[in-house]
C-alpha positions in Angstrom: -45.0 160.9 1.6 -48.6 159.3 1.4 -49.8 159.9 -2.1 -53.6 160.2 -1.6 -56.5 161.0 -3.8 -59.3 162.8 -3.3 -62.6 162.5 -4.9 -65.5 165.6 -4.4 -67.3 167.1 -6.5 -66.4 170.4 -5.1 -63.5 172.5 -6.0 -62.9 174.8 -3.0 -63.6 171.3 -1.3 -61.0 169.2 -2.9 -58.6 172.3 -2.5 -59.0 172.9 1.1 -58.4 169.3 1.6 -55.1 169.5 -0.3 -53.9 172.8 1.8 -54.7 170.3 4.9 -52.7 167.5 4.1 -50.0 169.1 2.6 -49.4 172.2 4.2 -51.1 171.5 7.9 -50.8 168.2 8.8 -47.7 167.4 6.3 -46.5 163.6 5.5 -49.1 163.4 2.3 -49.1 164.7 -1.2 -52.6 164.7 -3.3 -51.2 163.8 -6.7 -54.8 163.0 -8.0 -58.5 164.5 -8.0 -61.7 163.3 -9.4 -64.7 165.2 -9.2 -66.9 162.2 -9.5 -66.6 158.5 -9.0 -66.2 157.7 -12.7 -63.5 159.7 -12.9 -61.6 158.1 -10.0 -62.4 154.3 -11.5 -60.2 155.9 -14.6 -57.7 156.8 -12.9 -57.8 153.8 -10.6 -57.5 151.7 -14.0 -53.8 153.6 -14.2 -52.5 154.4 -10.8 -52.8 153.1 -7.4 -52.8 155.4 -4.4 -52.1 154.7 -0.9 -55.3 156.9 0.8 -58.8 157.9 -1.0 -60.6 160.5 0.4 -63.9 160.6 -1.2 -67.3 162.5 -0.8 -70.7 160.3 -0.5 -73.1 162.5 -2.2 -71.3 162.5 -5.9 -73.5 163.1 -8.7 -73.0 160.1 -11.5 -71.4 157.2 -8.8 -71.3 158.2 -5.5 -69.1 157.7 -2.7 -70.7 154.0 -1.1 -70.9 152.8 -4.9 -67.1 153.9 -5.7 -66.0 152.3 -2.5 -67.2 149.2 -3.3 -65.5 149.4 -6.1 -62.3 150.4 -4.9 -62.1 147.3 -2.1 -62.9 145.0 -4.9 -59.7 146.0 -7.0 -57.5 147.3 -3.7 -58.8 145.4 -0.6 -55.7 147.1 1.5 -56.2 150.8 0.0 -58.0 152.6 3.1 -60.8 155.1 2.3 -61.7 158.1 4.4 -65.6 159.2 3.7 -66.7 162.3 4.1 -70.0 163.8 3.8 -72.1 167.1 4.8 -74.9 165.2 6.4 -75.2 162.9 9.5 -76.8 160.0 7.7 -76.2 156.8 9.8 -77.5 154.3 6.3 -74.3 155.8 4.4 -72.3 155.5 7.7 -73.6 151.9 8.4 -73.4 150.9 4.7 -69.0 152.9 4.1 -68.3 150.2 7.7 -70.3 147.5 5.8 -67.5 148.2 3.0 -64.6 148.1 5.2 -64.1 152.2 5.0 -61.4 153.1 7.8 -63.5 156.4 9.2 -66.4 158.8 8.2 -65.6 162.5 8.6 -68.5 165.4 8.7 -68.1 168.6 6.6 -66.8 171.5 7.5 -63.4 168.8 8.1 -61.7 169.8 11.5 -58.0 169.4 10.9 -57.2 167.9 14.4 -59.9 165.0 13.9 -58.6 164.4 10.4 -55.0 164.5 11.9 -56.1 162.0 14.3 -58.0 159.8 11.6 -55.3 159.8 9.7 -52.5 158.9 12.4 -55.0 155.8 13.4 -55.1 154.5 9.3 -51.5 155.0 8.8 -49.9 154.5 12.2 -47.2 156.2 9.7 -44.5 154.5 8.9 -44.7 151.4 10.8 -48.1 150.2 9.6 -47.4 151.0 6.0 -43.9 148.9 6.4 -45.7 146.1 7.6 -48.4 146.6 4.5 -45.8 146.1 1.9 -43.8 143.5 3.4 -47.3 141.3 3.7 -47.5 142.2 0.0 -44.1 141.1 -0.8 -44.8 137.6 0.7 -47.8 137.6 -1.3 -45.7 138.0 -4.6 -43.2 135.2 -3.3 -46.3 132.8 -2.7 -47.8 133.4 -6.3 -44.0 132.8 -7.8 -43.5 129.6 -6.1 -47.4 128.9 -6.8 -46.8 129.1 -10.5 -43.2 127.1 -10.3 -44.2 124.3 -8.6 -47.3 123.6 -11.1 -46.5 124.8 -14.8 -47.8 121.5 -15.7 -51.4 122.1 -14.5 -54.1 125.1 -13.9 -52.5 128.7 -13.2 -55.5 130.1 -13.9 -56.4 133.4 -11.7 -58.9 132.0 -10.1 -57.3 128.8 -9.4 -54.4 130.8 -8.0 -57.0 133.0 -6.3 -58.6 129.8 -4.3 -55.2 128.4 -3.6 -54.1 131.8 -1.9 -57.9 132.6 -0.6 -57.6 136.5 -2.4 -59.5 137.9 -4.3 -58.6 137.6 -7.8 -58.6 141.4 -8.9 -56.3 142.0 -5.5 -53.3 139.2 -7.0 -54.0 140.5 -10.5 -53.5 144.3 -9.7 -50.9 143.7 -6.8 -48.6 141.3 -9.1 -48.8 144.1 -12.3 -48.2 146.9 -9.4 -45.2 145.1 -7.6 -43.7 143.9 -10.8 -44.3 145.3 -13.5 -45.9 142.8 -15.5 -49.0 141.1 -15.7 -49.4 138.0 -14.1 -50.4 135.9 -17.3 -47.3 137.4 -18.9 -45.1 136.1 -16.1 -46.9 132.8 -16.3 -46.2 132.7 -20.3 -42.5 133.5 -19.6 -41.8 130.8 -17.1 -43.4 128.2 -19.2 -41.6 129.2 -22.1 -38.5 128.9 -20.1 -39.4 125.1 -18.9 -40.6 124.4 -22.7 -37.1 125.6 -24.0 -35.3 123.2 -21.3 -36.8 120.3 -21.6 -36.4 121.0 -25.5 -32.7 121.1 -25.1 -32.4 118.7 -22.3 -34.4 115.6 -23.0 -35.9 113.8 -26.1 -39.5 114.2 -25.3 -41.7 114.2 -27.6 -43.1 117.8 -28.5 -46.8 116.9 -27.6 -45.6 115.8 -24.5 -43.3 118.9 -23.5 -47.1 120.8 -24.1 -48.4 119.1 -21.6 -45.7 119.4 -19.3 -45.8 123.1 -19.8 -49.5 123.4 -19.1 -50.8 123.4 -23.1 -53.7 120.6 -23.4 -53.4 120.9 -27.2 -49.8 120.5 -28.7 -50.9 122.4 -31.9 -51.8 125.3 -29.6 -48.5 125.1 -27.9 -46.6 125.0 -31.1 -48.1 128.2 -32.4 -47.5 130.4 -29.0 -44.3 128.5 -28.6 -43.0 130.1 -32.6 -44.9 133.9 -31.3 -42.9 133.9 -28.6 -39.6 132.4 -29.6 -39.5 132.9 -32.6 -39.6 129.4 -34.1 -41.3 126.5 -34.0 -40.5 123.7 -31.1 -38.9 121.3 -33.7 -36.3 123.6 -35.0 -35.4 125.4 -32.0 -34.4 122.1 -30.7 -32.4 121.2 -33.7 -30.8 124.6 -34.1 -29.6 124.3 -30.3 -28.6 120.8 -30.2 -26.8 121.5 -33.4 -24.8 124.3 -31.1 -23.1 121.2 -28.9 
């Protein structure tokens, strides 16, 4: 099922929309509705769905502005417009934003069908979505592997991979659970720890080797994370052997 959300700011609107998908046309659930565009960036903040369906003329944000929006934080989300007047600026300006189609009120279920079936080609261009967005994770792993020693900033990674910063942010959190400076932390905690137990380096040296310009820094979020401080977790492990 496509989870989709739909953004109007009238009722019978959003629920003869929900009747259409679900019921009529079938393959997508509506588990969120907004009846603005402020209300959608909320929920936005929390959930990510695969279609938005939103309104132009919203009162607060409307549909163009919330667009925008939405492509800056989920380039690969498609949005359906829809509107009750034939105004070529909003369609010229939703195209401008990279909205897949613009849809006049009252909605006719066979175009929408149709619409729909050209965003989604179903199953196969959804399959194709996510495993682009696997490859994307796998890139940003061995991104941050290969160079724990210098600048995994996001928008150093962002340049490297030519993305959008807020798209490798939101997709790394989405696809695994965890933020992407948390990851970052975690694997050069894990190469701090090693070389701790493996060489004699000195510990100023391991900070920089671990991507921490200051070793006084590195000592501090080294003891918040583990638990102790870089000099006696190497003593306490090498006392193990």
């Amino acid at each position: 099922m496509i989870e989709v959300m739909i953004v109007e700011d009238e009722q019978k609107i959003r629920e003869g929309l929900k009747i259409l998908l679900e019921d009529v046309i079938k393959g997508f659930t509506v588990l969120w509705e907004a009846d603005n565009g402020e209300r959608a960036l909320e929920i936005l903040n929390i959930e990510v769905p695969e279609l938005v369906i939103s309104d132009v003329r919203m009162p607060q944000m409307n549909g163009i502005e919330l667009t925008h929006l939405v492509k800056l934080k989920y380039p690969n989300i498609p949005v359906l417009l829809i509107s009750g007047y034939d105004d070529f600026t909003y369609v010229r300006k939703g195209l401008q934003l990279g909205v897949e189609d613009y849809l006049l009120k009252p909605i006719n279920r066979k175009e929408l069908a149709s619409v729909l079936d050209g965003i989604f080609k179903l199953d196969e261009r959804r399959m194709a979505h996510r495993t682009n967005e696997s490859i994307i994770i796998r890139e940003i792993k061995e991104l941050i592997s290969n160079n724990l020693e210098g600048d995994l900033s996001l928008d150093h990674i962002s340049k490297v991979l030519n993305l959008h910063p807020n798209y490798i942010s939101n997709l790394y959190r989405q696809q695994t659970g965890i933020k992407l400076s948390d990851y970052i932390l975690k694997k050069r905690m894990e190469r701090a720890k090693a070389l701790l137990q493996e060489t004699n380096l000195k510990i100023y040296d391991i900070a920089y080797l671990t991507g921490f310009s200051n070793p006084k820094y590195f000592s501090q979020v080294f003891r918040s994370n583990i638990g102790e401080t870089p000099s006696k977790y190497r003593d306490r492990v090498n006392n193990k052997y």
